[in-house]
N, CA and C of each residue as an Amber inpcrd file, in Angstrom:
protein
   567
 102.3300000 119.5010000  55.7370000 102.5320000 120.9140000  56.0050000
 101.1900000 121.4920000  56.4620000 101.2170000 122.4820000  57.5550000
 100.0720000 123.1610000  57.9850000  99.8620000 124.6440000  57.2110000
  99.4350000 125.3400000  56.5600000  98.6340000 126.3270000  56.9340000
  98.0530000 127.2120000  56.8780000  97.7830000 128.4900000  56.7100000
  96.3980000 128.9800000  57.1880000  95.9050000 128.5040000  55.5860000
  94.0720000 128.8170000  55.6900000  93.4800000 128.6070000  53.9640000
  92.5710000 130.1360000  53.9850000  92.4700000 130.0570000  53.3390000
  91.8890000 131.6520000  52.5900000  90.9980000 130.9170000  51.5790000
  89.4420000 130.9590000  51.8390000  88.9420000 130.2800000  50.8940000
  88.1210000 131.4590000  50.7560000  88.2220000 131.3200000  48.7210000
  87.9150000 132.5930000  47.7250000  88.2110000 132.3820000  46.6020000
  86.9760000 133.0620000  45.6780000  86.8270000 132.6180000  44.8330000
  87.8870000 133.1160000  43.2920000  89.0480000 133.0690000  44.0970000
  90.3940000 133.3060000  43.0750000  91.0450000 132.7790000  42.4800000
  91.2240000 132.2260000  41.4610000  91.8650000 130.8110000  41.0250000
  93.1970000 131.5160000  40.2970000  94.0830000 130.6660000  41.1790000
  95.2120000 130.7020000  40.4030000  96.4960000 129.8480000  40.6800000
  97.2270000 129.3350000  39.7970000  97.6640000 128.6110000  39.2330000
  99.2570000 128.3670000  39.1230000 100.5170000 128.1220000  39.4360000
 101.9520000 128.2090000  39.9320000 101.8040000 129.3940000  38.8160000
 102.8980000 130.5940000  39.6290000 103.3820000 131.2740000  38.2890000
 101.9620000 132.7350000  38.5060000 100.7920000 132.6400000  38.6950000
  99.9090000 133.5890000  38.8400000  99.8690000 134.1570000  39.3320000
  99.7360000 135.4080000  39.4080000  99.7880000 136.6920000  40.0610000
  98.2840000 137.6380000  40.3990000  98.0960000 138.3820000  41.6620000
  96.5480000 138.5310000  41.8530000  96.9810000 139.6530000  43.3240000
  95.9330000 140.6910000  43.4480000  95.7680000 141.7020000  44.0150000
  94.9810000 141.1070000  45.0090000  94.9500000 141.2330000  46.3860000
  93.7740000 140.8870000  47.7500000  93.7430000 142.4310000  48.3270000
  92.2800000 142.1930000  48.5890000  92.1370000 143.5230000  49.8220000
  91.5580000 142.6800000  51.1280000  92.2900000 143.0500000  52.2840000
  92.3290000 142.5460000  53.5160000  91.8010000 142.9950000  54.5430000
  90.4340000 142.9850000  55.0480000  89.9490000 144.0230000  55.8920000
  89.6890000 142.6850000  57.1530000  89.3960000 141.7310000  56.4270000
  88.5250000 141.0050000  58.0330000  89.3920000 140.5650000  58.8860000
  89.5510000 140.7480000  60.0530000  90.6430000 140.1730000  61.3640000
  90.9640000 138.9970000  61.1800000  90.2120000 137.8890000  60.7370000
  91.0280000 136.9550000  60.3270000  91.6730000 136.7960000  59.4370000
  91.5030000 137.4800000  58.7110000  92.3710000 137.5560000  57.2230000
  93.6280000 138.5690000  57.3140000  93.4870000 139.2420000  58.5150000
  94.8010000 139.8000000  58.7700000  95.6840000 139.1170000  59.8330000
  94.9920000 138.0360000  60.4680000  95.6650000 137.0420000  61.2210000
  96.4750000 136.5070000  59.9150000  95.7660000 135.6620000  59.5970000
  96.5750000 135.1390000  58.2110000  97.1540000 135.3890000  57.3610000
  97.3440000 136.9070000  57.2180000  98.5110000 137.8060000  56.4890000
  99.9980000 137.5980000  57.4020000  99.4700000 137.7480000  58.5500000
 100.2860000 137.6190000  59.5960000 101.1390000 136.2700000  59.5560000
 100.4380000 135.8830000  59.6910000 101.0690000 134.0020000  59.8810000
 102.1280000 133.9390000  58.6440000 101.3990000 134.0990000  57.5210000
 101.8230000 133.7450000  56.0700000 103.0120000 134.9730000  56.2200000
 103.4250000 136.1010000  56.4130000 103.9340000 136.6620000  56.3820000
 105.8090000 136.4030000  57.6620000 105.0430000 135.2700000  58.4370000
 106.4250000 134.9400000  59.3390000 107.0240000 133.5270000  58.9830000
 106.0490000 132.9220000  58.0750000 106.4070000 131.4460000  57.7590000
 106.6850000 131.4550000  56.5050000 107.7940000 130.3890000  56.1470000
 108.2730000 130.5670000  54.8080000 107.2270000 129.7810000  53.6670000
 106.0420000 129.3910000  54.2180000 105.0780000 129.0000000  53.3470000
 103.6910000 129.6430000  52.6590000 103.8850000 130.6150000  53.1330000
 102.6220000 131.4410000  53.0710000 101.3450000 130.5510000  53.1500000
 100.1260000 130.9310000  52.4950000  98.9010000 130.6490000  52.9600000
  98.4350000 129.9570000  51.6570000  97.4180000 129.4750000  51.7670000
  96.4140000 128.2950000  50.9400000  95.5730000 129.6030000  50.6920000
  95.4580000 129.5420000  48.9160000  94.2850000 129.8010000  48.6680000
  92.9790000 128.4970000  48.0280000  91.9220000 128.4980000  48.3780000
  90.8170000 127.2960000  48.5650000  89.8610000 127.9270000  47.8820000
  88.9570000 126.9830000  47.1760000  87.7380000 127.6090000  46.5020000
  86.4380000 126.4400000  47.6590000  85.4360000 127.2160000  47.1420000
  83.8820000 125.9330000  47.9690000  83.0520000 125.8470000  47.4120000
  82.7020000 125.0610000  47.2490000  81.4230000 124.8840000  46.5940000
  79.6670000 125.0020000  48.0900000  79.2930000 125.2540000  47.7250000
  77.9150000 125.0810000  48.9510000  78.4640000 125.8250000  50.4490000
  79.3410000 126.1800000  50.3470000  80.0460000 126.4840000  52.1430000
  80.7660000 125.0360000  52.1270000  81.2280000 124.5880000  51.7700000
  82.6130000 123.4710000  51.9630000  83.2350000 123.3650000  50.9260000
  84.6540000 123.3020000  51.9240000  85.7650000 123.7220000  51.0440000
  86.3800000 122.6720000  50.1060000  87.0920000 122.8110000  48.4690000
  87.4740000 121.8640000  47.6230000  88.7050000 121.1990000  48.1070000
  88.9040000 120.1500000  47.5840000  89.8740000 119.2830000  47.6180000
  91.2750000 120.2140000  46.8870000  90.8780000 120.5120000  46.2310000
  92.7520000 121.0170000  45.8330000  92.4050000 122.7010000  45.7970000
  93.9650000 123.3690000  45.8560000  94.1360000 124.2480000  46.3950000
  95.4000000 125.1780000  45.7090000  95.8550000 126.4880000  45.7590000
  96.8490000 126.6620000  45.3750000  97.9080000 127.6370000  46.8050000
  99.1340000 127.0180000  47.0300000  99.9900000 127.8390000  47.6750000
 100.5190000 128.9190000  47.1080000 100.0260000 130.2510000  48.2410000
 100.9010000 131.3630000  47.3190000 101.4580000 131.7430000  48.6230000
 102.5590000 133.1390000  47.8860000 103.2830000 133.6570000  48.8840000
 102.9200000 135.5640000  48.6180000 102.9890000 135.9710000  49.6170000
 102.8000000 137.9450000  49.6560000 104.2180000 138.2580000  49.5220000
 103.9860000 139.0630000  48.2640000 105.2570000 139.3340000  47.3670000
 105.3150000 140.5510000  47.4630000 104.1300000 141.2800000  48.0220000
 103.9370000 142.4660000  48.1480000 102.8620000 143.2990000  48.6980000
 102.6820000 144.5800000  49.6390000 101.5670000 144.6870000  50.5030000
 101.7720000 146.2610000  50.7030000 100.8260000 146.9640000  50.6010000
 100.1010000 148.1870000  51.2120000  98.9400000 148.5030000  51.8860000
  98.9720000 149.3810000  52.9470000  98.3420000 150.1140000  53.2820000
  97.5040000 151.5940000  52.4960000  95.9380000 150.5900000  52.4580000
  94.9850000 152.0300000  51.6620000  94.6950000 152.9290000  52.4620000
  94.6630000 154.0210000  51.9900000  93.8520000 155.0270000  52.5460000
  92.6400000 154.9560000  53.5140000  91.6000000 153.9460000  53.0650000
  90.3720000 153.7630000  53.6430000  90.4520000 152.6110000  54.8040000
  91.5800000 152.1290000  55.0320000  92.2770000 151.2610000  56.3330000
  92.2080000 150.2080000  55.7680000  91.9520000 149.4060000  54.2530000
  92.1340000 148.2750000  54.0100000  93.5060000 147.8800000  53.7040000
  94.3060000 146.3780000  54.0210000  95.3260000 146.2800000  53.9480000
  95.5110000 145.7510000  51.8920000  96.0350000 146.1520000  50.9630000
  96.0930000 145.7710000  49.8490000  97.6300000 144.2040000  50.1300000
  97.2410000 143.1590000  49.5270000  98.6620000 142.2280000  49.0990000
  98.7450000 142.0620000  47.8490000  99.8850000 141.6270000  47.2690000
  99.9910000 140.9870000  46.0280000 100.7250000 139.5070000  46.4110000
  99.7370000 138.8660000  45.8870000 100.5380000 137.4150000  45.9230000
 100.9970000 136.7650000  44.6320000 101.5370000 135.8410000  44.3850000
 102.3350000 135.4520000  43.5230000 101.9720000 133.2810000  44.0740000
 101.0800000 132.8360000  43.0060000 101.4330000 131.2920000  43.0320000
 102.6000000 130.4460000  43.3990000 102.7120000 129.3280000  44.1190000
 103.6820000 128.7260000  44.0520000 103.5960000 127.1840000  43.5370000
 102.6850000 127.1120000  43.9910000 101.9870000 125.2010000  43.3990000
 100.6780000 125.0240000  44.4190000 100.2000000 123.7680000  43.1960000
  99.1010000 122.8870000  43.8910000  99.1580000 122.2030000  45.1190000
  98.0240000 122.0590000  45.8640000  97.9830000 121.3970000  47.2310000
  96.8000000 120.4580000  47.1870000  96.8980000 119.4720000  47.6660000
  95.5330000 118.5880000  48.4440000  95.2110000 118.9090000  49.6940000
  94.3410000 119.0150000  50.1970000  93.7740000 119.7240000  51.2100000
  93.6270000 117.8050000  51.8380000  94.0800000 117.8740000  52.9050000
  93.9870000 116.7680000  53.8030000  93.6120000 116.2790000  55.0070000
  93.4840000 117.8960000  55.6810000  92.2260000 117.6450000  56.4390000
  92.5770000 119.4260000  56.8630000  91.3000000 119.8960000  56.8860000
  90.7850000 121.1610000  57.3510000  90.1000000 121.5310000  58.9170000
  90.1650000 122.8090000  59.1960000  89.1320000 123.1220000  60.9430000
  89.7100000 124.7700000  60.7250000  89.1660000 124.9880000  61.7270000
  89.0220000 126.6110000  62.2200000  89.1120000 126.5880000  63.5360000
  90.0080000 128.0340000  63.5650000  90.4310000 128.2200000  65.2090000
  89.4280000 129.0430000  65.7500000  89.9910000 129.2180000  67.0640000
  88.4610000 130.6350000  67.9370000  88.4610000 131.7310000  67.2660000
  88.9090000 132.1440000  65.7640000  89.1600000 133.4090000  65.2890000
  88.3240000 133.0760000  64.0370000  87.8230000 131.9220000  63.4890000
  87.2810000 131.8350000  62.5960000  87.7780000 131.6980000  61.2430000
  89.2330000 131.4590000  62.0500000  90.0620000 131.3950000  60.2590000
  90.3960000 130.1280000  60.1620000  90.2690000 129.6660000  58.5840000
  90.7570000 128.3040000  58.4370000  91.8560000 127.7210000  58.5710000
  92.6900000 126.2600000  58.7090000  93.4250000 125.9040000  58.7690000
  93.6060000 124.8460000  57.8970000  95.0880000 124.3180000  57.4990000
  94.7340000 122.9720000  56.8600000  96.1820000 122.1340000  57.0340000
  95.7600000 120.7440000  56.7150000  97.0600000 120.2280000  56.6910000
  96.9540000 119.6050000  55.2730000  98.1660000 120.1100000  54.7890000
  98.3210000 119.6870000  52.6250000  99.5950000 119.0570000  52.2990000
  98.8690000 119.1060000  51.1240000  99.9600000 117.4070000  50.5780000
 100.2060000 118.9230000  49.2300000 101.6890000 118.3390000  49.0800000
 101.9700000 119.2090000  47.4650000 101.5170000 118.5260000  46.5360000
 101.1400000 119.1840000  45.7000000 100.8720000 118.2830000  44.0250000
 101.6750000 119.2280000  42.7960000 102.4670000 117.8040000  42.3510000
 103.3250000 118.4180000  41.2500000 103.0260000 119.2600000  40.5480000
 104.1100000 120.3060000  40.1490000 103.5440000 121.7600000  39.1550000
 103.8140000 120.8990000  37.7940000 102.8420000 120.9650000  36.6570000
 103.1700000 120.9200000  35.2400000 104.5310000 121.5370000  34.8240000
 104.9020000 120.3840000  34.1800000 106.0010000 120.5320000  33.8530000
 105.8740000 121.6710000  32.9750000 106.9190000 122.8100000  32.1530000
 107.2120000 124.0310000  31.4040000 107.3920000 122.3540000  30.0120000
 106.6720000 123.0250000  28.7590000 106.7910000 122.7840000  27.7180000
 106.6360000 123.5340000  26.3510000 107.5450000 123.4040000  25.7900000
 107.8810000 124.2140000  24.5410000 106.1660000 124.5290000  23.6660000
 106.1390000 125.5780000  22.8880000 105.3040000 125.6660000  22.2440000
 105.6410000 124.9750000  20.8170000 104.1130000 124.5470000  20.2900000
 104.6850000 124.2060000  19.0900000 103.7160000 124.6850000  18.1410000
 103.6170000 124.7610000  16.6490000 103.2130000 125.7700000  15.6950000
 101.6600000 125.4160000  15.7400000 101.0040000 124.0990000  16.3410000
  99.5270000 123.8990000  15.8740000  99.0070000 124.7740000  17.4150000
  99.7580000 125.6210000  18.3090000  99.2140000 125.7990000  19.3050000
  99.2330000 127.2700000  19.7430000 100.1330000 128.0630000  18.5540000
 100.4290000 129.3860000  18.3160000  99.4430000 130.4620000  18.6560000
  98.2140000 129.9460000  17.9970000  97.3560000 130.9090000  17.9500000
  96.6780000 131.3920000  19.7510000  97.1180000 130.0410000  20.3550000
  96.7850000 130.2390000  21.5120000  97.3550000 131.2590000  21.9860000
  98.9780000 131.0750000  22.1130000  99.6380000 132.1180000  22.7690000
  99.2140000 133.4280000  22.0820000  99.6530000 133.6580000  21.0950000
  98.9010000 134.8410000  20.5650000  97.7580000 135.5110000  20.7150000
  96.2170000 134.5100000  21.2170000  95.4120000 134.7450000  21.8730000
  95.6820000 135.8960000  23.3870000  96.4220000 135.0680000  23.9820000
  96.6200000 135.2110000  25.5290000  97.5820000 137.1140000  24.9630000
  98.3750000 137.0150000  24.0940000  98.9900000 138.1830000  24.2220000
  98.4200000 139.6010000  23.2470000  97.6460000 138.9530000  22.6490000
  96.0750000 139.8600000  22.3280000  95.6920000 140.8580000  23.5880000
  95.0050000 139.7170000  24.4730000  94.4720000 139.7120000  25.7760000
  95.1910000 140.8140000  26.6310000  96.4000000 140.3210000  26.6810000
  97.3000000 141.5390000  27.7830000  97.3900000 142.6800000  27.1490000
  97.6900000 142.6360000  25.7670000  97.8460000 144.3530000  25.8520000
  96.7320000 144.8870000  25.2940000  95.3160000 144.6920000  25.7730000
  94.1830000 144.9650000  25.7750000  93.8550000 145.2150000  27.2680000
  94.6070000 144.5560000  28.0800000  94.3030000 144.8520000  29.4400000
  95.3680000 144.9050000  30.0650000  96.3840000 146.4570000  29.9570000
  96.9940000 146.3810000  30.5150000  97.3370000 146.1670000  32.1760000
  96.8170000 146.2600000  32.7060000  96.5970000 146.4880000  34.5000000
  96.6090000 144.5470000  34.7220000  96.0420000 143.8910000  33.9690000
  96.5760000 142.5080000  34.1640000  97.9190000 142.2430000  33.9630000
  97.7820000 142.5460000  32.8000000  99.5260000 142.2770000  32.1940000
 100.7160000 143.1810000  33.2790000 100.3260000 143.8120000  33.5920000
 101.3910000 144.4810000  34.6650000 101.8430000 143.6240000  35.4010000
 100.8370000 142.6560000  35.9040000 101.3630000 141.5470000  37.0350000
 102.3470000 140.6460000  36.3300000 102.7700000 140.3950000  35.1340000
 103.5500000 139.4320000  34.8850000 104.6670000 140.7710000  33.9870000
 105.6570000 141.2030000  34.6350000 106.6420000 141.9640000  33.6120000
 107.3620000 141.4600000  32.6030000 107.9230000 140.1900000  32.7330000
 108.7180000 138.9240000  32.1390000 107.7550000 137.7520000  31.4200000
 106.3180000 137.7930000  30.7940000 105.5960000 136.9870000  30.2840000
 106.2030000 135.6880000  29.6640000 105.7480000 134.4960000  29.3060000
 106.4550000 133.5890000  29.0890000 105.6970000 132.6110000  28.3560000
 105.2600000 133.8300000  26.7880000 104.6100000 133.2160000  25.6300000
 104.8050000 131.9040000  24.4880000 106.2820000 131.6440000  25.1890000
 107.1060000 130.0370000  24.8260000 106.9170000 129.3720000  25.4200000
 106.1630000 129.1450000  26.7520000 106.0160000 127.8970000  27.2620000
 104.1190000 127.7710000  27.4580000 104.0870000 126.8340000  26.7920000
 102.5770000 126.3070000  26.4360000 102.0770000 125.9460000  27.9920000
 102.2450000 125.1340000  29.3130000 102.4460000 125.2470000  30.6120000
 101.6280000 126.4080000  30.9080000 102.8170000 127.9070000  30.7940000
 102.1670000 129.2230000  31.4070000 101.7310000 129.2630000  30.6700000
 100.8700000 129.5530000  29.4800000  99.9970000 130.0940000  28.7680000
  98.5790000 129.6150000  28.8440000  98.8350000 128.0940000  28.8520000
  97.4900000 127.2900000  29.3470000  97.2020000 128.0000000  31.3050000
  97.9660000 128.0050000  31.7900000  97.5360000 128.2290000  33.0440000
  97.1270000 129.7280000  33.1330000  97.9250000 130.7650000  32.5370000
  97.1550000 131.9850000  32.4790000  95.4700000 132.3110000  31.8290000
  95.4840000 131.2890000  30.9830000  93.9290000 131.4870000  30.0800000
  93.2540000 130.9570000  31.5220000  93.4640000 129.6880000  31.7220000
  92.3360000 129.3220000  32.8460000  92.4850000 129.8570000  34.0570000
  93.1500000 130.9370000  34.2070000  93.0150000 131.8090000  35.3030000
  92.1030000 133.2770000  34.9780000  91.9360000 133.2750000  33.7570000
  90.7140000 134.4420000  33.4170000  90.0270000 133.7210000  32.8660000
  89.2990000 132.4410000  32.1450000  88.3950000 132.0660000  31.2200000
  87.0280000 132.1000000  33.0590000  85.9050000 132.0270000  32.2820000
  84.5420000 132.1940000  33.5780000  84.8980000 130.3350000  33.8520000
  85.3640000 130.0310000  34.2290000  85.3020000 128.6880000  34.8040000
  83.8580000 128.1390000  35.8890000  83.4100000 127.0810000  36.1510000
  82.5720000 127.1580000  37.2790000  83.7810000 126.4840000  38.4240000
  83.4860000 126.3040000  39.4600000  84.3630000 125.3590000  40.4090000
  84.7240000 124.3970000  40.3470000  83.6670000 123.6420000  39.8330000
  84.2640000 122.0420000  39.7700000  85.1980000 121.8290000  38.5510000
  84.9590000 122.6340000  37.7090000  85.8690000 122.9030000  35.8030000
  87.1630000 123.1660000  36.5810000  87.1210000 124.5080000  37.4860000
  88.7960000 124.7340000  37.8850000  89.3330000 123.3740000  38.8440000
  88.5380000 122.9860000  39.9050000  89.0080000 121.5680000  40.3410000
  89.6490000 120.5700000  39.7040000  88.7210000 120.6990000  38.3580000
  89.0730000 119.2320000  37.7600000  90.4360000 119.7350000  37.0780000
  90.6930000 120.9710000  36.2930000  92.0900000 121.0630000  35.7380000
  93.3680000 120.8410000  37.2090000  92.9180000 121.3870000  38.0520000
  93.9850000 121.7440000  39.2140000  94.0470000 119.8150000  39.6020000
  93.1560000 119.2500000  39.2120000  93.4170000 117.8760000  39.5370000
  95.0040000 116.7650000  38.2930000  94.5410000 117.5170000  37.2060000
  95.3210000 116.9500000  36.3350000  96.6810000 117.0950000  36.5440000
  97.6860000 116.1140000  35.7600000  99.2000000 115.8010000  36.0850000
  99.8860000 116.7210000  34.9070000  99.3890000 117.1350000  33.9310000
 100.0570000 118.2350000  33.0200000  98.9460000 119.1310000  32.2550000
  99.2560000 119.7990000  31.3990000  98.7950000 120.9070000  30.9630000
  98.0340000 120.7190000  29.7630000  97.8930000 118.8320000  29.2540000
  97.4280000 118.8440000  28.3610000  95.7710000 118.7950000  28.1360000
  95.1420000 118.5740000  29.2200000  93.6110000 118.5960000  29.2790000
  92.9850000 120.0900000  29.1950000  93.7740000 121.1010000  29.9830000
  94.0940000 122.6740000  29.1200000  93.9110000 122.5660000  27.9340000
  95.0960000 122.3960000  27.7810000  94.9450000 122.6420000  26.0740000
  93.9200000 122.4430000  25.1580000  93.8880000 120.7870000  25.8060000
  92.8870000 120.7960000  24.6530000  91.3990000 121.4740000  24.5250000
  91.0560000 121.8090000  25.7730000  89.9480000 123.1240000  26.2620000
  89.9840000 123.8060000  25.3450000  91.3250000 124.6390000  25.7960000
  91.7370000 125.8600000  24.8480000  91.6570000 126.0800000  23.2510000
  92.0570000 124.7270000  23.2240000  92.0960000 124.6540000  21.3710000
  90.4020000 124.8240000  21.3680000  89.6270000 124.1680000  21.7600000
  88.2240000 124.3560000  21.2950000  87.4410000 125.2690000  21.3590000
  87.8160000 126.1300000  22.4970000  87.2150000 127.4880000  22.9310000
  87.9990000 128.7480000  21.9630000  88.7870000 128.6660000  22.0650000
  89.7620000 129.8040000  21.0550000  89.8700000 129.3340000  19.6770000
  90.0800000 128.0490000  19.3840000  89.4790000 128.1190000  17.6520000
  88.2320000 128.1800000  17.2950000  86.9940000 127.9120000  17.8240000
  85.6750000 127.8410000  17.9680000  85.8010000 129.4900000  17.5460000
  86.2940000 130.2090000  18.6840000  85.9250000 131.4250000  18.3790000
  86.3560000 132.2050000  17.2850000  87.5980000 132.1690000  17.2960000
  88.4580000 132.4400000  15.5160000  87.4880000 132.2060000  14.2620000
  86.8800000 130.8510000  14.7640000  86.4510000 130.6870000  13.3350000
  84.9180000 131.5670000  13.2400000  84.6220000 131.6250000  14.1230000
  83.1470000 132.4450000  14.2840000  83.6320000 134.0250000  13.8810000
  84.7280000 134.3300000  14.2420000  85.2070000 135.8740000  14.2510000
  85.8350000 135.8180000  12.4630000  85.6660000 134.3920000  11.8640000
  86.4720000 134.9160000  10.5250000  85.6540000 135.1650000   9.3180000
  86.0120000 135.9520000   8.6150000  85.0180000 136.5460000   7.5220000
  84.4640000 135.4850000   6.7080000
């Protein structure tokens, strides 16, 4: 599959949800494109000025016009990609040709992993304006919950690479368990 990439430093994950402001001509080429093809666009992260190996497909679920002439989207995740070979047209926008990579499977929560979710729903209604993006949250499946934390934890690039490389949700987790009980226990009297 071809197409366009949007490389930025946004990580997110099947299922994730995220606000763009769209001012540069190529990036409104590629609103464009993504907006007539039923695949929408690659979002890509880089390290040094070159772009990573994996990637996430999203689709524009939703779009306004600001006041100050920037175009606002909301996109919405669909799955992982391998980036398989990349270039740029006379417009300066990227291109790519990608391979899908399986979404983690949805798995039940279970009681040694609670505190996580509970973590994550701490989190939202502390910040509501995030939580807005997901109306239907989905604090039973350990899957979305691991993928929502590592879509706000400060990750560096190669940390989000390497999860977006893995075949399920359990190398998450076990992150998670160490970073969020680590902290519990520091936060307990």
């Amino acid at each position: 599959m071809q197409i366009p990439l949007f490389p930025l430093d946004v990580y997110l994950l099947p299922g994730g949800v995220s606000k763009l402001r769209i001012f540069e001509p190529r990036y409104i080429k590629l609103v464009k494109i993504a907006a007539t093809n039923k695949y929408g666009f690659g979002l890509c992260m880089s390290i040094d000025n070159t772009i990573c190996h994996f990637g996430t497909r999203v689709v524009i679920t939703d779009f306004d016009s600001l006041p100050d002439g920037v175009l606002s989207i909301t996109i919405q995740a669909v799955e992982l990609f391998l980036i398989d070979d990349h270039w740029r047209d006379e417009d300066g926008l990227y291109l790519g040709r990608i391979s899908s990579v399986p979404n983690w499977q949805s798995t039940d929560i279970n009681y040694t992993d609670v505190e996580i979710a509970n973590s994550l729903k701490v989190l939202f209604q502390e910040h509501p304006d995030h939580a807005s993006y997901y109306p239907t949250p989905n604090f039973e499946d350990m899957t979305w919950v691991c993928q929502r934390w590592l879509e706000i934890l400060p990750l560096e690039v190669n940390q989000k690479q390497w999860f977006m490389s893995r075949n399920d949700h359990t190398a998450a987790l076990s992150f998670l368990h160490t970073v969020i009980d680590d902290n519990l226990q520091k936060n307990d009297p």
